[in-house]
Each structure stands twice: as structure tokens, then as C-alpha cells.
KEKE-3310 file (N, C-alpha, C; in steps of 0.2 Angstrom, whole numbers, plus 5000, padded with zeros to 4 digits):
npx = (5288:5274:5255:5247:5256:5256:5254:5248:5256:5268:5271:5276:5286:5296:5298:5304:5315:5332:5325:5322:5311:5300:5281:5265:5250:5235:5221:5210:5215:5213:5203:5206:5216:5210:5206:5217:5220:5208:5215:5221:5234:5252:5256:5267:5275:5285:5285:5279:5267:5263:5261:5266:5262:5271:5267:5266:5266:5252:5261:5274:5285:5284:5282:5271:5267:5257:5253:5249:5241:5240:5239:5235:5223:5216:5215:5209:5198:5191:5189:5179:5169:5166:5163:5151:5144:5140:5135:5123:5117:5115:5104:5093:5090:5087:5075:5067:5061:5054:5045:5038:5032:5022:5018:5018:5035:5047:5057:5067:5076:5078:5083:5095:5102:5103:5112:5124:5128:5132:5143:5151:5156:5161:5169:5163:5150:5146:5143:5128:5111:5100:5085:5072:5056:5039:5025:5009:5000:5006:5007:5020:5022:5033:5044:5058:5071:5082:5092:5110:5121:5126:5137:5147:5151:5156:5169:5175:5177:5188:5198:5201:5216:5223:5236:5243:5259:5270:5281:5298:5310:5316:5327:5327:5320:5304:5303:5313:5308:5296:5301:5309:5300:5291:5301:5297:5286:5294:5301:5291:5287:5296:5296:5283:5286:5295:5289:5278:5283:5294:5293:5300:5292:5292:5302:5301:5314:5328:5340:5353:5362:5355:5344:5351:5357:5344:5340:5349:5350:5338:5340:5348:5342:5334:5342:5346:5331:5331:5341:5339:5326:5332:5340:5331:5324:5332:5334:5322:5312:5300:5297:5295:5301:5294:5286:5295:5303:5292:5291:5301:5302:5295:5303:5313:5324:5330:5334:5344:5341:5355:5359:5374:5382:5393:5395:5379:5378:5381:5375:5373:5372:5363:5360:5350:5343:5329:5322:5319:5303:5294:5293:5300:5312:5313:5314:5327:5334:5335:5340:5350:5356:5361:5356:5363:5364:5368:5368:5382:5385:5381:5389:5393:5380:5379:5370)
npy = (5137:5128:5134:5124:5114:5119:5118:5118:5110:5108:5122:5123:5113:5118:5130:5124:5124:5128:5137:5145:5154:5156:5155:5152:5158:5151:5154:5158:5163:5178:5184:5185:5195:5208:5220:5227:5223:5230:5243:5257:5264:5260:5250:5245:5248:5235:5229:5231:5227:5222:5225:5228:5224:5226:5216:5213:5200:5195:5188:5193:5185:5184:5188:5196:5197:5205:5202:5209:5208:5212:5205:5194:5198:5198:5187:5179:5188:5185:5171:5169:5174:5167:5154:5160:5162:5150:5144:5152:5147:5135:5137:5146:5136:5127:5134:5135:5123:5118:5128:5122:5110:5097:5089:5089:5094:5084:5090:5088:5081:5093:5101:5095:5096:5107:5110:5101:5108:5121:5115:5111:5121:5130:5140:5151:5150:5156:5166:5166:5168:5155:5147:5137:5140:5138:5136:5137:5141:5135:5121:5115:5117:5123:5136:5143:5154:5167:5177:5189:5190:5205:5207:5195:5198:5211:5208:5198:5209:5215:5206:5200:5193:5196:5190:5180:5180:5169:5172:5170:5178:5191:5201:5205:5213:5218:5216:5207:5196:5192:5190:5178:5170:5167:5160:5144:5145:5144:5133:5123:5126:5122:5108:5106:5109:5098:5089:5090:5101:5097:5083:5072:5061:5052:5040:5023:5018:5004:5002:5012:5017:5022:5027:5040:5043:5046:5056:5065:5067:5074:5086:5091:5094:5104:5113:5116:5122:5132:5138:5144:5149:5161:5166:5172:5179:5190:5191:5200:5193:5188:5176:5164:5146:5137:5144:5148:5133:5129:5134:5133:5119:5115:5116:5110:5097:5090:5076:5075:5065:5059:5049:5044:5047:5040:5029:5019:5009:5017:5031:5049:5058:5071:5080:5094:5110:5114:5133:5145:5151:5168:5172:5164:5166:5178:5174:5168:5178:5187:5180:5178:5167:5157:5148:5134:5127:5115:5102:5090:5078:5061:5046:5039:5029:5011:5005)
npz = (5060:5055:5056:5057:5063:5075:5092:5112:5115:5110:5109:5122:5123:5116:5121:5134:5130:5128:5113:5099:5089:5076:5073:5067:5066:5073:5063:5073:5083:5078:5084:5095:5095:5090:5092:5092:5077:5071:5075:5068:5070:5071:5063:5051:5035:5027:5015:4997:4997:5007:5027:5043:5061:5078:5094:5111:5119:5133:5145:5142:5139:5123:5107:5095:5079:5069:5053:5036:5020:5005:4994:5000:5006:4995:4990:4999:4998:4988:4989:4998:4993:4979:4992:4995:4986:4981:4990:4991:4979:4981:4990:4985:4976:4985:4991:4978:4978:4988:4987:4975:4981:4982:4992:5011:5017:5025:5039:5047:5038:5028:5034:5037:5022:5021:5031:5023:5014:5020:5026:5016:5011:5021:5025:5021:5030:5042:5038:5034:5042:5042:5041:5046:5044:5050:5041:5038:5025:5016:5005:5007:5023:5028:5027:5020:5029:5025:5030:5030:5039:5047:5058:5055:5039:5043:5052:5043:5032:5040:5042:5036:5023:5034:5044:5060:5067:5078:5094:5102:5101:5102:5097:5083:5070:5063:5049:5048:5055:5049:5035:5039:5043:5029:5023:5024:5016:5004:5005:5006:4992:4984:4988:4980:4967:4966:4966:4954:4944:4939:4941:4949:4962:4977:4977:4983:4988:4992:4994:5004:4996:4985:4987:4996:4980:4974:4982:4979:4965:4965:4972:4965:4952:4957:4959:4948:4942:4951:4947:4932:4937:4941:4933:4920:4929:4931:4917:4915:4910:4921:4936:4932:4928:4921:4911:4902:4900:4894:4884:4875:4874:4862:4852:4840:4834:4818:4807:4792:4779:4769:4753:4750:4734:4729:4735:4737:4745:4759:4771:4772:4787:4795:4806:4812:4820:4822:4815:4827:4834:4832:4845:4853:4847:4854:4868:4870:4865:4876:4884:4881:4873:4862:4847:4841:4824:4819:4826:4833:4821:4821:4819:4803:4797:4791:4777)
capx = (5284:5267:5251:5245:5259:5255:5249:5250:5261:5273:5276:5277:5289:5300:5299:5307:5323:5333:5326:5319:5307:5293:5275:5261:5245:5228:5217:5205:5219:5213:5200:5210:5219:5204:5208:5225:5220:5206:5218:5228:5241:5259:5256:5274:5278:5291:5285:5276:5262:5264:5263:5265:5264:5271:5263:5269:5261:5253:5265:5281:5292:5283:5279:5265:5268:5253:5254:5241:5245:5232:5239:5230:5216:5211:5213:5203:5189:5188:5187:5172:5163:5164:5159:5147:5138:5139:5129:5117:5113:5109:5098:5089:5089:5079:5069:5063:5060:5049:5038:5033:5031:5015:5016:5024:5041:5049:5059:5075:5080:5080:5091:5102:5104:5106:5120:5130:5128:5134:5150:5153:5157:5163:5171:5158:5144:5145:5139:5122:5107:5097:5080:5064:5047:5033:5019:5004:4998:5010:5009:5028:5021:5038:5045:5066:5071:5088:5097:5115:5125:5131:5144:5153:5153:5163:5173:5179:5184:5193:5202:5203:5223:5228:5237:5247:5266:5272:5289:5302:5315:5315:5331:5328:5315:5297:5306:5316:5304:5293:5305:5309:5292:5291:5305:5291:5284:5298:5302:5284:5286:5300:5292:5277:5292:5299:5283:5273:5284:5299:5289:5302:5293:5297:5302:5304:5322:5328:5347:5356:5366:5350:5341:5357:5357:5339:5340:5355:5347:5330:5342:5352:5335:5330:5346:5346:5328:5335:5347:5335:5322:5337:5344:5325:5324:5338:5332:5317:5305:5299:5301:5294:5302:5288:5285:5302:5305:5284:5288:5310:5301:5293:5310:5315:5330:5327:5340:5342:5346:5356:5362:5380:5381:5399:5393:5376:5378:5381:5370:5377:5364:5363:5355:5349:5339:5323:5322:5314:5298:5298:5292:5308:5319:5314:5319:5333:5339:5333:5343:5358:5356:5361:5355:5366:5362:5368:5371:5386:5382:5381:5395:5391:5380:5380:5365)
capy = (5132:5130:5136:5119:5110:5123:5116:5120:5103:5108:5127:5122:5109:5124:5134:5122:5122:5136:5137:5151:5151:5158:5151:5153:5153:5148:5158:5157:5169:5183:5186:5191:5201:5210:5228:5231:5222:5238:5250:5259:5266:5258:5250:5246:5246:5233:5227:5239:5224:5218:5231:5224:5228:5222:5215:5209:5194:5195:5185:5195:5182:5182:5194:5193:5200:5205:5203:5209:5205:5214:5199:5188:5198:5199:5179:5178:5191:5178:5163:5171:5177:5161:5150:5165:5160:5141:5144:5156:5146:5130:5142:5148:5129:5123:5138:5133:5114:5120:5133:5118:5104:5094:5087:5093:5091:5082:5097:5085:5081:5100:5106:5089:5096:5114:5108:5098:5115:5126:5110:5111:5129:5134:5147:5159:5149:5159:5174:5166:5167:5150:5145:5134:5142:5134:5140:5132:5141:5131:5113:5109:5119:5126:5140:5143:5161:5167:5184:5190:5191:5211:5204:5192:5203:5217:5205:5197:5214:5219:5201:5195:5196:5195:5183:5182:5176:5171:5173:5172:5183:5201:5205:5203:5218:5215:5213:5201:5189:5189:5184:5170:5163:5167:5157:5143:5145:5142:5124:5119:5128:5117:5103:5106:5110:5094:5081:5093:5102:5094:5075:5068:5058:5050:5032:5019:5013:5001:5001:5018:5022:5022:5033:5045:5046:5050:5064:5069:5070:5080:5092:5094:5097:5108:5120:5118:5126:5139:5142:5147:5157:5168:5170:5172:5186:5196:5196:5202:5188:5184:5171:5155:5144:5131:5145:5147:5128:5126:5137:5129:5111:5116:5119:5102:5095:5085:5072:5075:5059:5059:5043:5046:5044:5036:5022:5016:5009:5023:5037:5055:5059:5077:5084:5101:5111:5120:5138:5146:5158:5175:5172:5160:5171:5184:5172:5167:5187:5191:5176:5178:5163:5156:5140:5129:5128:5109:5097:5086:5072:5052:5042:5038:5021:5007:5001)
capz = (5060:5051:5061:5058:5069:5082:5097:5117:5119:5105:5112:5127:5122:5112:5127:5141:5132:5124:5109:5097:5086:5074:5072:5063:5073:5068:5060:5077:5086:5075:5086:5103:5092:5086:5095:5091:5070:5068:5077:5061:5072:5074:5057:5049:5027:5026:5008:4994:4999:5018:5033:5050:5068:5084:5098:5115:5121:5138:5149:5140:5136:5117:5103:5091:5073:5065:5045:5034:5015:4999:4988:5004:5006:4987:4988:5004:4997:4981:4991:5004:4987:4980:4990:4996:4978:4980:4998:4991:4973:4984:4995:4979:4973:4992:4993:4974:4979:4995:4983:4971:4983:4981:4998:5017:5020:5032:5041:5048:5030:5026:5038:5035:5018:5024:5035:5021:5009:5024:5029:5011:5010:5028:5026:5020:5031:5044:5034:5034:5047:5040:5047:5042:5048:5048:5034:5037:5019:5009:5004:5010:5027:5029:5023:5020:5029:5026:5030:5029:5046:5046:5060:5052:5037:5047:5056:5037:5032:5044:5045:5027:5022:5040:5049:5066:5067:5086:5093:5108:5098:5104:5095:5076:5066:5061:5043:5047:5057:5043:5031:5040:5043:5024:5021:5024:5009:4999:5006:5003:4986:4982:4986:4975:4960:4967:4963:4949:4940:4938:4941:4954:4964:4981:4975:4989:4988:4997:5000:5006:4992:4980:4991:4994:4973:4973:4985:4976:4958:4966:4974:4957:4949:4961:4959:4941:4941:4954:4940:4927:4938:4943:4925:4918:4934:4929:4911:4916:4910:4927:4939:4931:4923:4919:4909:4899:4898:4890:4876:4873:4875:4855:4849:4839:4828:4814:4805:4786:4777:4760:4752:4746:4728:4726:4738:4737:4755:4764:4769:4774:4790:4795:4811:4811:4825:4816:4818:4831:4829:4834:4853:4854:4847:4859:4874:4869:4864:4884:4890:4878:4870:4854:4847:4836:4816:4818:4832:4830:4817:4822:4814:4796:4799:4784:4776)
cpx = (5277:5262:5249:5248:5259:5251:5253:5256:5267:5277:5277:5286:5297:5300:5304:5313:5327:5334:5321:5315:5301:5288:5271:5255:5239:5223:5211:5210:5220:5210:5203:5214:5214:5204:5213:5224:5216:5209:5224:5233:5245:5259:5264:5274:5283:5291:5280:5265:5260:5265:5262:5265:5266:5267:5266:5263:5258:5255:5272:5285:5290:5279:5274:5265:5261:5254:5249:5245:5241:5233:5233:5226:5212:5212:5208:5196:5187:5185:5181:5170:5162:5161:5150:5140:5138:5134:5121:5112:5109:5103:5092:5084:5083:5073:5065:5057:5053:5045:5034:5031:5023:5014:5021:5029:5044:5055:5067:5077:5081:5086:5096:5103:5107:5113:5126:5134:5133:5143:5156:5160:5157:5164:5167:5152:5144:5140:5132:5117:5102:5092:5075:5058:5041:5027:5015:4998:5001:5010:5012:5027:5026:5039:5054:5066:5077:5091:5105:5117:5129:5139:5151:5156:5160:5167:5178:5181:5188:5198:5205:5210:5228:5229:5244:5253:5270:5278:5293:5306:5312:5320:5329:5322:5310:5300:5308:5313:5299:5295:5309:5306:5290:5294:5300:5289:5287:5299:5295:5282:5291:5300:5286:5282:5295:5294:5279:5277:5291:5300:5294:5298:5296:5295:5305:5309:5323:5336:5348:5358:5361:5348:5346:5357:5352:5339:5345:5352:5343:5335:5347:5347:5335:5336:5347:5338:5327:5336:5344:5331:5328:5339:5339:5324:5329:5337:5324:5312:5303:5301:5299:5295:5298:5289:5289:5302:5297:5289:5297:5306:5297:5300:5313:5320:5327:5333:5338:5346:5347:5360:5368:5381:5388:5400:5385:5373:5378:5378:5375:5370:5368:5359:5354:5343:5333:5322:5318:5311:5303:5299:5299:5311:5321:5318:5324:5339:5340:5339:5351:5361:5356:5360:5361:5362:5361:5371:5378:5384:5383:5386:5387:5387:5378:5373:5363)
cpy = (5133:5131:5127:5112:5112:5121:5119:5116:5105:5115:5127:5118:5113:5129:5131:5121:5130:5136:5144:5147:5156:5155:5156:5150:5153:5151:5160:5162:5173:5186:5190:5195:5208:5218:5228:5230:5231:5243:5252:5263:5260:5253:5249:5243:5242:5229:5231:5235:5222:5224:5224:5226:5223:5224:5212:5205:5197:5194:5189:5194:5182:5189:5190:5198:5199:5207:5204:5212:5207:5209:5194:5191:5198:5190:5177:5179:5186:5174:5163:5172:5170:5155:5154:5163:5154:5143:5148:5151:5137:5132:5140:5142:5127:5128:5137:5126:5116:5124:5128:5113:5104:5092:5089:5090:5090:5090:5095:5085:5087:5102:5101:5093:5101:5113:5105:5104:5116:5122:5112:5116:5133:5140:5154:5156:5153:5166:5173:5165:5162:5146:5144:5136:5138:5139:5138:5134:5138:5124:5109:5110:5120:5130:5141:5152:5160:5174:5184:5194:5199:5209:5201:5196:5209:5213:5202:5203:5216:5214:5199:5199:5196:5190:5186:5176:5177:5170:5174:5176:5192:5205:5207:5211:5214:5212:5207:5194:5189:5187:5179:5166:5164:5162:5149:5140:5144:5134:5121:5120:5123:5110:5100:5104:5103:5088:5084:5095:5098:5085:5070:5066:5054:5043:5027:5014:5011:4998:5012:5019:5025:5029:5041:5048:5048:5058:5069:5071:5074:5085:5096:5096:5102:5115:5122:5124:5132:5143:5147:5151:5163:5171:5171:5179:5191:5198:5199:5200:5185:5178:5164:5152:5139:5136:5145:5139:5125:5129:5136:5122:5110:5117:5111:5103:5089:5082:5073:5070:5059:5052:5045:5043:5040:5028:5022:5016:5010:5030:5044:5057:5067:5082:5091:5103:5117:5127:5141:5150:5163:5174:5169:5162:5175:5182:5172:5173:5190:5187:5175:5173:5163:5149:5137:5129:5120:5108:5092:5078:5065:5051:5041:5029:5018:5006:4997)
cpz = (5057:5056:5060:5062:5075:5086:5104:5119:5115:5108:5117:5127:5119:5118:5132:5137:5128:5115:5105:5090:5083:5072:5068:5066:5069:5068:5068:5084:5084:5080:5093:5101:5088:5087:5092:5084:5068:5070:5070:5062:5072:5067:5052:5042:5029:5020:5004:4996:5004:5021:5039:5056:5076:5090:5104:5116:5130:5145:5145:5138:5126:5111:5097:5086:5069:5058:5041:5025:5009:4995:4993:5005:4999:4987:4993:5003:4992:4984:4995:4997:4984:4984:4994:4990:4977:4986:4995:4983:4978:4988:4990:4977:4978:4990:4986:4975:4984:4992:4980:4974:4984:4987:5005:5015:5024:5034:5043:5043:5026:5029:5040:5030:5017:5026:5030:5017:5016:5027:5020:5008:5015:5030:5023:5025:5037:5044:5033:5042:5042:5044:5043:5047:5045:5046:5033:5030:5015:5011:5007:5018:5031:5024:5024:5022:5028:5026:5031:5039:5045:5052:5056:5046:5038:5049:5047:5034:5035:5043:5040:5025:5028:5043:5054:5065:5075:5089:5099:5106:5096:5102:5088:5076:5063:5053:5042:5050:5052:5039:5033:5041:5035:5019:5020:5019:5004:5000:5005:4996:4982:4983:4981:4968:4959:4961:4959:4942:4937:4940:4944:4959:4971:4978:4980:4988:4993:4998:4998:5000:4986:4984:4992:4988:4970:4974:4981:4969:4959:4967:4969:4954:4951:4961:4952:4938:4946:4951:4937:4928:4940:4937:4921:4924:4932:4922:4909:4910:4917:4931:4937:4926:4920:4913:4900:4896:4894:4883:4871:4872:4866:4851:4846:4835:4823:4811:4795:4784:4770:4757:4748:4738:4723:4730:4741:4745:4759:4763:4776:4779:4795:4802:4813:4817:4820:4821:4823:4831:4833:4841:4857:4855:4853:4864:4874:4868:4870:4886:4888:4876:4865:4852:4840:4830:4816:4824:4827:4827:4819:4818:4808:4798:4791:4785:4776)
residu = (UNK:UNK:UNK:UNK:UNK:UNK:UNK:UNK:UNK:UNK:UNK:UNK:UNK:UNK:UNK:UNK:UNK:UNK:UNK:UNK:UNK:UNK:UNK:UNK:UNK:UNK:UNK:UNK:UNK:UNK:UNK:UNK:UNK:UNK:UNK:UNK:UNK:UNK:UNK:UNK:UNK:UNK:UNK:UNK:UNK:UNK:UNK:UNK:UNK:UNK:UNK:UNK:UNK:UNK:UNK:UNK:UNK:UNK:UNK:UNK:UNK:UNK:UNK:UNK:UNK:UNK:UNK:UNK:UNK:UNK:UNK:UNK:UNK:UNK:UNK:UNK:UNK:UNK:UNK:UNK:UNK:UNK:UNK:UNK:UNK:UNK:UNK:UNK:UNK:UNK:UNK:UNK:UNK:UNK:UNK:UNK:UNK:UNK:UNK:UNK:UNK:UNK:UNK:UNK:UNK:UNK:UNK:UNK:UNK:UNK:UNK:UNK:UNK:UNK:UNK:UNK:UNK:UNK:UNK:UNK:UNK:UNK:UNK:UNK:UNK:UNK:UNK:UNK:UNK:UNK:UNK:UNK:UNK:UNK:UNK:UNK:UNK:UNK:UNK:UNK:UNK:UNK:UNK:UNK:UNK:UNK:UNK:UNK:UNK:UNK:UNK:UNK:UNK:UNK:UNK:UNK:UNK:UNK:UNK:UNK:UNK:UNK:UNK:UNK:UNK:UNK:UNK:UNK:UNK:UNK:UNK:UNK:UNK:UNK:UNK:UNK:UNK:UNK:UNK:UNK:UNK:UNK:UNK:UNK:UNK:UNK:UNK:UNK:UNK:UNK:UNK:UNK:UNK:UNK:UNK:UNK:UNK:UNK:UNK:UNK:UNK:UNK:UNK:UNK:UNK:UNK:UNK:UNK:UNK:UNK:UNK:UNK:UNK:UNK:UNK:UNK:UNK:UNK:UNK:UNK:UNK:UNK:UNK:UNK:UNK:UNK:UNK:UNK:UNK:UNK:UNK:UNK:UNK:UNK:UNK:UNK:UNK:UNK:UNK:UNK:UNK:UNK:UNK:UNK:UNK:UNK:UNK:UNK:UNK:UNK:UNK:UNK:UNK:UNK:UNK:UNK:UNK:UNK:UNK:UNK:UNK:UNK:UNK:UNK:UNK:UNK:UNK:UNK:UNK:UNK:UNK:UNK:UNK:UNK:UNK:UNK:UNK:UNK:UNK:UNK:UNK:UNK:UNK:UNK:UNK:UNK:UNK:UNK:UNK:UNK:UNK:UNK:UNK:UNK:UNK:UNK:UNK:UNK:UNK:UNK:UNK:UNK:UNK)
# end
């Protein structure tokens, strides 16, 4: 289950009967884990990028799988360093406004503005200490302070890339309860494939067999572009076929049309598929593909 549908009423709810279960808990249940996240014993590889560590829960019946992921801390650090520089270019912007102002400034409206900056950019707002002092040499008779939090700082390296996965199942291996809460990611990733890349749509049909033949065509889509990332994976051009079906979607046929010279009338029409450059060729060499010279010709039409 997603950390997002995780509430007390839900696992309670999965508790009272016999059922099993992996969660994903919210980012705010990092912090009771905070001793055991900086302890670099017990620490377990079971990806050349994921290490993980178990945890019993305090009441016993639950395990708490810590996951710490360098692909999600190196998106974490980005995403703190960004909005890190949206927070500090608005800073820079007040604290110029408040140097040139010709007359005081109201102090609510500051720190309303302060507030939207810091709502805007949450996830780095913490990492600032922001405070209007009064400056009875200047004009605006405030001045903007701002310093950097070394707390939060320590607490985002240590935290960034980790996240906690929680669990009644005490027989399986750390390996294998995160590639189940992993699993996850693939059905929301097949959804995105569903309505972006492959532009199915939910369409509100209104009798049953439509709807049926809906879900039937997405999930034929959907095993057809299966198809091609696994025979694109095997020939070692990676896993996306977005990328594969952009650079085949340039590959056209054209019609050659020649009037026959013993009848007038009739014209001889000829369809050909145009050569493919080199980058083409290459996929097609990886995939063990061969393209036709000609497609099969339309009947002869009269003129």
C-alpha cells in the first residue's frame, strides 16, 4: 500500500483480520527511526544501489524495513538544492526591496510574503532561520535576518534517499519485502504508460461490453509495450520503448505511381518503404529486424 493511504484507521483495519501486508510510511516516521537510520551496523546490499535494515516494531507483531536508495538521495539532494535557490533568490529579491525603500514598511505584509516564498518551497523551508528586525537607521525601519539551520541540514543528510517500509510478515527476506513494495511502482508506472505514452485514456462507456472492450484493448497495449521493452532489454538498447518507437515512427513508405502505357486508364501504383538511415539500421540489426523493400500493392484502381 502507498504511504499516502496509510492511516491508524486503515492499519488497524488490516490488522483485525488475517491479513498481510506491506506499507509505506510517511516521510514523518523517519524521525523515530533516527538512531537505528545513523547506526551503520546491520546494514544489508540486496541491490548494487539499495541497502536495507530490519527493524522490529515496538509492540512485536510488525517489522520496519529501513530502505536507503543513492538513485533517491541524489533526487532528494536536487530537489532540497533547488528549491534551496528558489527560497534564497526570493530572500535576496526582499532583502534588496527593503534596502531601497523610500518609505517604512508595513512588517505583516513582509512576513505574509516570507510565508508564501517558504509554503511555496517546503521542502527546503526548514533549512532557513528567517526574522525581520527592527532598524530604526533605515527608511523601511526593518531589516531581513536570515541564517542557515545546521540541524536540519544534518538531519537531510543523513535522511535524504531513505525511506521506511512496514510489515506483519516475518517470514519473507529484506529482499523480498522490498520487491514487493517495489512492485508499487510498476502499477503506477503502467498507469502513467497507460494515459501518456500510449494516449489511452479512461473513456466513460456506458454499457458493459464497451467498457470490457476498453479494458481489453489498454491491457493489450499494455502487454504489447511489455513486449518490446523486454526484446529491446535483451538487445541491449535499454528499457524504453518510447524511445525505440520515436526513432521507427520516422520510417515512412511511399506510393509510386506509373500510368500503364498499353492502357491509358490504368495506372500501375507501387508502394515502397524508404530506406532507413544508419541509427535505424542499427535498431533494427540489435532487434533482428528486417524491413520490407515493398509492402503488398493495392489492387490496380481505374482512372
Amino acid at each position: 500500500m502507498d504511504r499516502g493511504m496509510v492511516s491508524a484507521e486503515n492499519i488497524e483495519w488490516l490488522q483485525s483480520g488475517d491479513r498481510r501486508y506491506v506499507l509505506g510510511t510517511p516521510r514523518s516516521e523517519l524521525r523515530r527511526w533516527s538512531r537505528e537510520i545513523a547506526d551503520k551496523n546491520d546494514w544489508q546490499q540486496i541491490r548494487e544501489d539499495v541497502e536495507v535494515k530490519i527493524c522490529r516494531g515496538p509492540e512485536g507483531n510488525e517489522t520496519f524495513l529501513l530502505c536507503r536508495s543513492s538513485a533517491r538521495l541524489e533526487k532528494e539532494r536536487a530537489m532540497h538544492e533547488r528549491f534551496s535557490k528558489r527560497i534564497e533568490t526570493g530572500l535576496e529579491s526582499l532583502a534588496r526591496r527593503i534596502a531601497r525603500s523610500k518609505s517604512p514598511l508595513d512588517r505583516g505584509r513582509l512576513e505574509r510574503q516570507i510565508g508564501r516564498l517558504l509554503e511555496r518551497n517546503s521542502r527546503a523551508a526548514g533549512r532557513y532561520n528567517i526574522s525581520l528586525l527592527d532598524d530604526p537607521h533605515s527608511v523601511a525601519k526593518l531589516r531581513l535576518h536570515c541564517s542557515i539551520s545546521t540541524q536540519w541540514e544534518d538531519w537531510a543528510r543523513l535522511s535524504e534517499g531513505t525511506y521506511i517500509l512496514r510489515t506483519n510478515i516475518d517470514q519473507w527476506s529484506p529482499e523480498e519485502l522490498w520487491k514487493t513494495y517495489v512492485q508499487l511502482a510498476e502499477a503506477e508506472a503502467a498507469f502513467r504508460i497507460q494515459k501518456s505514452d500510449l494516449a489511452i485514456r479512461p473513456i466513460w462507456h456506458h454499457k458493459a461490453d464497451r467498457i470490457k472492450a476498453h479494458i481489453f484493448v489498454c491491457f493489450l497495449s499494455y502487454v504489447l509495450w511489455k513486449t518490446l521493452q523486454k526484446w529491446q532489454s535483451r538487445a541491449g538498447l535499454g528499457d524504453s520503448p518510447r524511445t525505440i518507437l520515436t526513432e521507427f515512427s520516422r520510417i515512412h513508405c511511399a506510393d509510386i505511381i506509373l500510368a500503364l502505357a498499353e492502357d491509358p486508364g490504368r495506372e500501375l501504383r507501387i508502394r515502397c518503404v524508404v530506406r532507413p538511415d544508419t541509427e535505424q539500421a542499427i535498431l533494427l540489426q540489435r532487434l533482428g529486424l528486417t524491413l520490407p523493400t515493398r509492402l503488398s500493392p493495392p489492387p490496380v484502381a481505374k482512372m
